[in-house]
N, C-alpha and C positions, 0 to 999 in steps of 0.2 A: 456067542453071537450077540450082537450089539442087541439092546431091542429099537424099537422104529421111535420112540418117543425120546429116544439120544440120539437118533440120527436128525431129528427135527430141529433139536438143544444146538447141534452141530452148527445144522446149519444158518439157523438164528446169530451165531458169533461168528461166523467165516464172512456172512455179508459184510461188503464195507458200506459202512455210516453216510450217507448222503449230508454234504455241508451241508450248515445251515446259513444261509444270507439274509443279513438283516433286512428289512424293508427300505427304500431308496426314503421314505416318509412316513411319519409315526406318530399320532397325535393321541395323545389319553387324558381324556378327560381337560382339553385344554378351556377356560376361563381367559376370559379379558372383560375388564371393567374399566371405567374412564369416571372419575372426577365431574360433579356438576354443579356448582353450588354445593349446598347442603347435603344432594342425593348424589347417590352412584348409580351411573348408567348401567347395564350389564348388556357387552357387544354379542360377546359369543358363552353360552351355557354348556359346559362340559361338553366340547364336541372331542370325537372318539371317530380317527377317521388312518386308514393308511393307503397310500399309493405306491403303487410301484415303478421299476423300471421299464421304460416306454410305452405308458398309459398316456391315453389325449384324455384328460377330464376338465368337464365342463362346473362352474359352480354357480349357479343360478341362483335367481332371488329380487325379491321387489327394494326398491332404494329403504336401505333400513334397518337390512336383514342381520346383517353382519360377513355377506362374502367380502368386501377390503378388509374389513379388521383381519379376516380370514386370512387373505391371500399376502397379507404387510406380515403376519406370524408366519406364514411359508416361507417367506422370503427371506428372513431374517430381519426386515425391518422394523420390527417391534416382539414386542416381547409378552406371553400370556402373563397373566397378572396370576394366575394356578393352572396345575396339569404338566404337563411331559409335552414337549418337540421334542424328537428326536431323528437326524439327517443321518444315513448308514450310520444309525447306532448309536449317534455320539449326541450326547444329550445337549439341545443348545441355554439349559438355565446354569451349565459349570462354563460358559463360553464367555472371554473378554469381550470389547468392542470389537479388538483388532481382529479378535478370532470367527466372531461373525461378520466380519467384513471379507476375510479370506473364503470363506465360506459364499460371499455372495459372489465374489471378483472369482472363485472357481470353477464353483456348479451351477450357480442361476446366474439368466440372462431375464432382465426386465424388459416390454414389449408395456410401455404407457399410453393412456388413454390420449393425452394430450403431449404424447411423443418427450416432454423432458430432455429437449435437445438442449445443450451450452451455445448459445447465443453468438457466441464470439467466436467461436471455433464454424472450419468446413466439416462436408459433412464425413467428408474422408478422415476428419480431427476427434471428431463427435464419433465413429464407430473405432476409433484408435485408443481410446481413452482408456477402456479398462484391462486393454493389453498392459497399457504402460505402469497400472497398477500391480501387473501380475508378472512384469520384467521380462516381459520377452523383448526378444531382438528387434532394434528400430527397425531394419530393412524386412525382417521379417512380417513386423507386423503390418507396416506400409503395402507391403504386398497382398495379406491376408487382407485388409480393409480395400485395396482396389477390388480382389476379385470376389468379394461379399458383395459390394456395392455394382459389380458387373453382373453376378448372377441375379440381384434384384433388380435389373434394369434401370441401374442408376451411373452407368461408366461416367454418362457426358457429364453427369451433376454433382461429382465428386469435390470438384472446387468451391462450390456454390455454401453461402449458409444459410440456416435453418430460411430467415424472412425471403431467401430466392429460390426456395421449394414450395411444393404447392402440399395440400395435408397429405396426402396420398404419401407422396414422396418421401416427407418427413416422416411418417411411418415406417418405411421399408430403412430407413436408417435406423430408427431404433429397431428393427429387426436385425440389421447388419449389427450391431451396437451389441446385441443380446447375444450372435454369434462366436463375437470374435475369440473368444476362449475357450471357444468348444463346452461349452454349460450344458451338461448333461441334463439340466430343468430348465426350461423357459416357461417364467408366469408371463402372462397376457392380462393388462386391467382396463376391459371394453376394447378390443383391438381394432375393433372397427365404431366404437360411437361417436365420432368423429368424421365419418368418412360418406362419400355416397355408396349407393349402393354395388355400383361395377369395383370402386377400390375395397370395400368392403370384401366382399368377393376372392380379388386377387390376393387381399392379405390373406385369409381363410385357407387360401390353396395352396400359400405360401406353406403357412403352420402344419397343414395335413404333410406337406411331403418332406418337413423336420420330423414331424411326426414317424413318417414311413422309415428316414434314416435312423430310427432308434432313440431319438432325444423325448423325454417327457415334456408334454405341452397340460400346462393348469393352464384356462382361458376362466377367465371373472368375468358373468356378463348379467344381463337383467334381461339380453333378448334370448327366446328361446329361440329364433328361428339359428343366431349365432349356435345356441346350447350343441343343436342336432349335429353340426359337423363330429361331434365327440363321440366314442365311444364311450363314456360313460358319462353322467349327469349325476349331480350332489346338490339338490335343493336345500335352498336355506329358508326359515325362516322364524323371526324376533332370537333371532343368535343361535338357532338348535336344528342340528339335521332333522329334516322331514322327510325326503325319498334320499337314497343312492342306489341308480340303477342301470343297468346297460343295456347298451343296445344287443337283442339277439344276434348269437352267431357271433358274439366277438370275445375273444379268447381274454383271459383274467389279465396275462399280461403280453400289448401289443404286439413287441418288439423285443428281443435282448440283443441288440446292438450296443457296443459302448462309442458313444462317442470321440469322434479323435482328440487325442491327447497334445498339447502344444510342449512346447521346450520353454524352460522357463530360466530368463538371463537370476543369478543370485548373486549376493553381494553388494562389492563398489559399484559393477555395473549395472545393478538393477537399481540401486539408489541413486548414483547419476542421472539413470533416466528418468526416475521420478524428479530429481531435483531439476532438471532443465525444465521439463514440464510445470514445475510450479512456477521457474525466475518466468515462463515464456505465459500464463495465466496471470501473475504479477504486472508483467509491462503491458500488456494487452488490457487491464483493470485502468491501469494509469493513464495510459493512453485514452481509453474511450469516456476520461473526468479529466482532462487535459487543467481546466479551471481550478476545481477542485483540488487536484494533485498538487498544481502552483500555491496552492493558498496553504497547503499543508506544509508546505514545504518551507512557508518566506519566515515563519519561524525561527527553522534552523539553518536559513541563510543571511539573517538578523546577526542572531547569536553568533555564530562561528564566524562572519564578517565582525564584530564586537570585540571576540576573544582573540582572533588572530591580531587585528588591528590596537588593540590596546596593546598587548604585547609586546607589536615589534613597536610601538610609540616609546614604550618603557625604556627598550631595547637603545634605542635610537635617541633618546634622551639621554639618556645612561652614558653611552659611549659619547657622544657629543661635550656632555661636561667632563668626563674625566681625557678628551682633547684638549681641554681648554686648559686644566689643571694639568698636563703634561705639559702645557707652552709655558706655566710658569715654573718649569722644574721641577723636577722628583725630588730633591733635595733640600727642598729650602724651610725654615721654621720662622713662624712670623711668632711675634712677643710683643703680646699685648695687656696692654696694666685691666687689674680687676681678677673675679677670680674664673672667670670663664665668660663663652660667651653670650650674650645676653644679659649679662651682671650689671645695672639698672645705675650702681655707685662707681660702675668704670670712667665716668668722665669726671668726675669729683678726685681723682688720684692721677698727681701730675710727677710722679714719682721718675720717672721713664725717661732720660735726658742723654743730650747727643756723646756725654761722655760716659755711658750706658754701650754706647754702640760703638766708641771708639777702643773698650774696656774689650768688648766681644770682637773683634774683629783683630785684636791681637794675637787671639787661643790659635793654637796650633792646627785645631781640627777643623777651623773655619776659613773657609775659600776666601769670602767677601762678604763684607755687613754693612747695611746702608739703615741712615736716619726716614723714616718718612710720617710725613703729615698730607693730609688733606681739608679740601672745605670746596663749598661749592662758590662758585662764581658766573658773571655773564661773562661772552668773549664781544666783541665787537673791534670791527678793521675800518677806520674809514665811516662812510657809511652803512656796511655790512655788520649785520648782528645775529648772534646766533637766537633763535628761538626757544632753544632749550640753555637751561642751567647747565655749567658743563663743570668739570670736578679738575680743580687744583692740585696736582702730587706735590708733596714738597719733597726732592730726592735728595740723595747722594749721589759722588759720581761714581760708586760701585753699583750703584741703582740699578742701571740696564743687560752690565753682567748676572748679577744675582736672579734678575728676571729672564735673563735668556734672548730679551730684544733685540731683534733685529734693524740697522738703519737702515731706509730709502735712500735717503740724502742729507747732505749737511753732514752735520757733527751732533754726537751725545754731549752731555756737560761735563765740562772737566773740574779739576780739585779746584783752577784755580776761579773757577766761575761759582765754587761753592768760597771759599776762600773770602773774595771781594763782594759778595752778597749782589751779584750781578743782575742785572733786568736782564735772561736768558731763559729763553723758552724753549723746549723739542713739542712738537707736535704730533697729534696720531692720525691716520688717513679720513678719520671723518670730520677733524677739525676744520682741515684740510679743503676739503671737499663741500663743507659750508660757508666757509672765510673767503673761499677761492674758488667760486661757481666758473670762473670763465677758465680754470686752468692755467694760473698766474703761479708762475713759482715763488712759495714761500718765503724762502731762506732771505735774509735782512729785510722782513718788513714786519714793522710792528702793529703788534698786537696788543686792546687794553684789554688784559686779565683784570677784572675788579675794576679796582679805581689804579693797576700798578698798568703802566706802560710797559710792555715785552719786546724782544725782537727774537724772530723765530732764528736758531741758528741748525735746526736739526729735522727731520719728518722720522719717526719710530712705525714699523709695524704692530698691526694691533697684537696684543695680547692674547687675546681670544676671549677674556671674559670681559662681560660688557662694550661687545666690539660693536654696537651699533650707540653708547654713549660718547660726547667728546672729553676728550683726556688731552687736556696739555701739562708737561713736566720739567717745575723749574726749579733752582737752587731752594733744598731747603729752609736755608738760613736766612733768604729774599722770604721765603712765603712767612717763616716764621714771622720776621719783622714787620714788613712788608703790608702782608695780608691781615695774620693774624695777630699779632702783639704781644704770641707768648714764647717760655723757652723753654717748654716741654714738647715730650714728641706722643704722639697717637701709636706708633708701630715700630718695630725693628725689623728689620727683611736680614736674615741670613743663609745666606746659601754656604751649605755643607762641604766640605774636603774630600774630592770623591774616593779615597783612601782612609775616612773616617766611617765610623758606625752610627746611625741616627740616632740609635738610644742613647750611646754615651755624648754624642752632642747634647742632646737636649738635657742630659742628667748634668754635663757641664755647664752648661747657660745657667740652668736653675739657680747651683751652686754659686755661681761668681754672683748673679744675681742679686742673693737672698744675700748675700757678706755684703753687699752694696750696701741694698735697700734695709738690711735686718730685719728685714718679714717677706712674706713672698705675697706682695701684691699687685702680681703679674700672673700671664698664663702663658704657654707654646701652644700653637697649634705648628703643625709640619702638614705636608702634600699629603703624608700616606694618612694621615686622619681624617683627611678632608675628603680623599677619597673614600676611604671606607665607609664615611659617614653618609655621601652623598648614594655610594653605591645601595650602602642597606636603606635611606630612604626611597631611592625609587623601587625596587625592589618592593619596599612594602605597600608603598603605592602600586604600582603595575598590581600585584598579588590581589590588593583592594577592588581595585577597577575591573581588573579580568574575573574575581568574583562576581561583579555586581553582572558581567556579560554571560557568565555559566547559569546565573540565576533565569536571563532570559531564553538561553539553551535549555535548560529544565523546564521554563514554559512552551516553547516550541514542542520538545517531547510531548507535554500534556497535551499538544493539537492533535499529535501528532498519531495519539492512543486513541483521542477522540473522533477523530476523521474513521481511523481505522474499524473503532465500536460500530457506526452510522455503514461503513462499508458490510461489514458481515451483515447488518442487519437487511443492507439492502439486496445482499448475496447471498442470502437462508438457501433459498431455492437451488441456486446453481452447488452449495454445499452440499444438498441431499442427493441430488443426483452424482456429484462425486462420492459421496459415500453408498449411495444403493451401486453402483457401479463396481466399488472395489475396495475407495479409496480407504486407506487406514487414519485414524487420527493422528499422526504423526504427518501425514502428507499433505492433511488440510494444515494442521497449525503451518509445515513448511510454506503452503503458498503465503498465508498472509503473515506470517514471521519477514519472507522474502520482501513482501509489500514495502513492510516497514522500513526495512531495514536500505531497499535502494531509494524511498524517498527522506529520507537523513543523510545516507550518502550522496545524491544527489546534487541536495539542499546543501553540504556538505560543502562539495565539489563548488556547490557554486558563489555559495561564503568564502570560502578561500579565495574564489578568481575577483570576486567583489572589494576582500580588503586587499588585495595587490593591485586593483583600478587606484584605487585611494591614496595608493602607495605613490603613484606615476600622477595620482592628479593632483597633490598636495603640493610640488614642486613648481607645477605651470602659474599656480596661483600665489607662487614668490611668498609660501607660505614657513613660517619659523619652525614647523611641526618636521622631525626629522625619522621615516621610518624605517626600521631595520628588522628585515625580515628573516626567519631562520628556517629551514628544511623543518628543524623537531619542535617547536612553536606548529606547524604548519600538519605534518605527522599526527601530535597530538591532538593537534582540535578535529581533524579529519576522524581521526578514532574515537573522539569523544564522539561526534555526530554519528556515529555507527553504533556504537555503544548505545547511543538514546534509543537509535533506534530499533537493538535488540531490547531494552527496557520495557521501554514505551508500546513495542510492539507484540508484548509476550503476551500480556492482556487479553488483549482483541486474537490473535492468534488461536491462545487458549479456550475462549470463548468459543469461537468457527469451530474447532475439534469437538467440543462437548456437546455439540446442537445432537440431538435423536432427529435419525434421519427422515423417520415417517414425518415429525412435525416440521420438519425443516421443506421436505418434498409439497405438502399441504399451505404449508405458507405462500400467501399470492405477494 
């Protein structure tokens, strides 16, 4: 037979273990001290304190005591300087920022002395807020914030913001506010010292019947008449419990009701909704510094009108001369004495003579080669005189072949008007047009070139380069004698054999050349050199200019950081209340990352529309400037202004995220 003292052993191990559940709140031996100068303040002295699940306590104490320091360590808004927090269990000094923030956006609902409503938002906006922190469903939570705000007898004032509520009202929003996620803890700091007596009252009656549905209410107050609603009472005072004690007849722990639990949206679509949330705080910022925002902006609508518009100028220059070098042939190779150009001793070398050009103009590879000389002269008809110097060609009559010109009227010169050394002139349409104001037809009337008497037999289309100088073109072998007095030639014009190769042209010419002359004291230039030449000068130019325009873009960004600095500074407050709310640092840097970044685009947007005015108004003002605008000139600078303004914005951004919310919430 058993004896009875193993029937006992029995039944000692047959009972099942009752869980054990951590405390809902755990405090040992928590310290806070604060920085003063030289000394250190000391808020709270090793308090040692735990509450439970659906306790109303009250924390009382004279201004000084340490209940906020208190109730900012409950809440997770600050942090003990020694000692243990611990919320079911979980210790908050191994917890990130974002981890105490999830932590406030779950289980506490904040109830402020001075309500900490967001300014710009209704009030239906302002108790939606830390839903959207915690990703629940937009229709969801719209709904859960109307019938918050209907059970507080707020339906009609749901559209209203904070300044068209009266205090009362604005209290029961941040009651709804403190609601909306079902926050298992609501602190209260002074819930009524704000308030008259009858709203005082209703908030009170409000918290008791959160209280009855199971939710734990901390109230922080300095009046005891508020203290008494509580069942329990925690006096403070110079930072160290003095009483904790309850009212008779009330059980240790009020309530174990849990809370309702919300549904919580995760992922894309919970950070969608954060991120519309921040662009819709972002334009609403912008909006209400309308000034400001412009001024921040003219920066990088300076710059990016600068960059765009230099560009397409480059652009439009660029393409313009090498039109003008396509009117004179892709083919053609001019040969000119000296050893290149700008060679200082090329007029000292009269080497270069018309049987130079009648030597080249035999070769196989060569289409047509013409003699030319020029010099400047007056024109004058009559009593008509030109005002400007206008320039003498001395041609061939392969001349206007090799250049590609086209005639108005009349005739080009022929062999035999170079032959007889003829007074015959062709004129070009600006000659034309200054000689001949009234619209007088040219053709046989003479013209004094110099001191040589002309008769016009021909009018030539402009060439395109120099097409606003006057050009008139006559027998070379007139201007030689004529004009000039010598029998050297300044150039050779050759146009290429379109069945020939331009290197071996030009390796040809050299060669006949140099067995001429027995030294090469000539040079070729050809079209495709000229182009290239003219291409990678503007090119380097544009590259120059649109630098110096990125550099004002670069200053714009620096406004652009510094507007942003002065923003957050003037936005501490509305920061701490998105962070006591919910908000994670990742969602504040989003809103003003967003800030930045749509006033560069913006600013952006409206630099581009600015150099495409420029574009249209450059033209009415019969101006020479030719602009040429491109899609990816246009692409780019738009993404550079974006680009500033994730740079520029990351700053001030990063800054907003790192603010500590208590001192952020404290800040006036």
């Amino acid at each position: 037979m058993t004896p009875a003292a193993d029937s006992s052993t029995y039944e000692r191990f047959e009972r099942p273990a009752k869980p054990v559940t951590p405390p809902l709140i755990e405090l040992k031996k928590v310290r806070r001290e604060f920085p003063a100068g030289d000394e250190v303040v000391v808020a709270l002295k090793d308090v040692s304190l735990t509450i439970e699940k659906g306790e109303m306590v009250a924390i009382v104490g004279s201004s000084g005591s340490g209940k906020s320091t208190l109730m900012n360590i409950l809440g997770c808004l600050d942090r003990a300087t020694r000692g243990t927090y611990r919320v079911l269990g979980r210790d908050t000094r191994e917890m990130a920022p974002d981890d105490l923030a999830a932590l406030r956006r779950e289980h506490f609902g904040f109830i402020f002395q001075r309500y900490h409503l967001l300014p710009d938002l209704t009030a239906a906006g302002n108790v939606e807020t830390p839903a959207i922190y915690l990703g629940r469903d937009p229709a969801e939570r719209k709904a859960e914030a109307k019938r918050l705000l209907e059970r507080l007898g707020l339906k009609d004032r749901a559209g209203h913001t904070p300044n068209q509520l009266s205090g009362g009202q604005q209290q029961r929003v941040s009651i709804a506010r403190a609601l909306i996620n079902g926050g298992d803890v609501i602190l209260a700091d002074e819930p009524t010292g704000a308030l008259d007596t009858t709203t005082g009252e209703e908030v009170m009656r409000i918290l008791r019947q959160l209280n009855a549905e199971g939710r734990t209410i901390i109230i922080v107050t300095h009046d005891m008449k508020v203290a008494e609603h509580a069942d329990r009472i925690i006096e403070l005072s110079d930072g160290a419990i003095i009483a904790d004690r309850r009212k008779p007849g009330t059980a240790e722990i009020a309530a174990d009701v849990a809370p309702k639990s919300v549904k919580m949206r995760q992922g894309a679509a919970s950070w969608r909704d954060r991120f519309n949330e921040a662009f819709r705080m972002a334009v609403r910022a912008m909006r209400a510094h309308k000034l400001r925002t412009f001024l921040t902006m003219l920066g990088i609508i300076i710059g990016i009108a600068a960059v765009v518009s230099v560009v397409a100028l480059g652009e439009g220059s660029r393409k313009q001369v090498l039109e003008n070098i396509s009117a004179l042939g892709t083919n053609t190779i001019d040969v000119r004495p000296g050893s290149g150009f700008g060679d200082r001793r090329s007029s000292a070398i009269r080497t270069l003579t018309v049987a130079d050009a009648e030597a080249i103009a035999a070769q196989s590879y060569v289409d047509s080669a013409t003699p030319t000389v020029t010099t400047s002269v007056t024109l004058r008809r009559g009593n008509v005189s030109a005002s400007a110097s206008a320039t003498a060609n001395g041609v061939g009559d392969q001349y206007f072949r090799v250049r590609g010109m086209k005639l108005e009227s009349g005739a080009f010169l022929g062999a035999e008007s170079i032959n007889n050394i003829s007074q015959e002139i062709v004129i070009d349409p600006n000659t034309r047009s200054t000689l001949f104001p009234d619209g007088e037809d040219p053709l046989g009337q003479v013209i004094l070139v110099g001191q040589m008497p002309a008769t016009v037999v021909g009018v030539a289309s402009s060439t395109g380069f120099g097409s606003e100088n006057l050009n008139v073109y006559a027998p070379y072998t007139s201007v030689l004698r004529r004009l000039l007095g010598q029998d050297y030639l300044r150039s050779i014009t050759v146009r290429v054999a379109d069945n020939a190769s331009m290197d071996a042209a030009q390796a040809g010419i050299t060669a006949l050349l140099k067995t001429r002359h027995g030294t090469e004291d000539f040079y070729l230039n050809n079209t495709d050199e000229i182009r290239q030449s003219i291409e990678q000068t503007t090119g380097t130019l544009t590259l120059l200019i649109a630098s110096i325009a990125v550099i004002s873009l670069i200053v714009g960004g620096i406004g652009v950081m510094n507007i942003m600095l002065v923003s957050v500074t003037e936005r501490v407050k509305e920061i701490g209340v998105r962070m006591a709310v919910g908000a994670r640092q990742g969602d504040i840097m989003q809103q003003f990352l967003i800030e930045a970044v749509l006033v560069c685009m913006i600013g952006g947007a409206l630099g581009v529309s600015l150099a495409l005015s420029l574009g249209f108004i450059f033209p009415l003002f019969g101006s020479g400037f030719v602009l040429d605008f491109s899609v990816a000139s246009i692409v780019l600078a738009f993404t550079c202004s974006t680009l500033i303004g994730v740079a520029f914005g990351f700053l001030p951004a990063r800054s907003a995220s790192k603010l500590d919310p208590i001192e952020a919430l404290a800040r006036e």
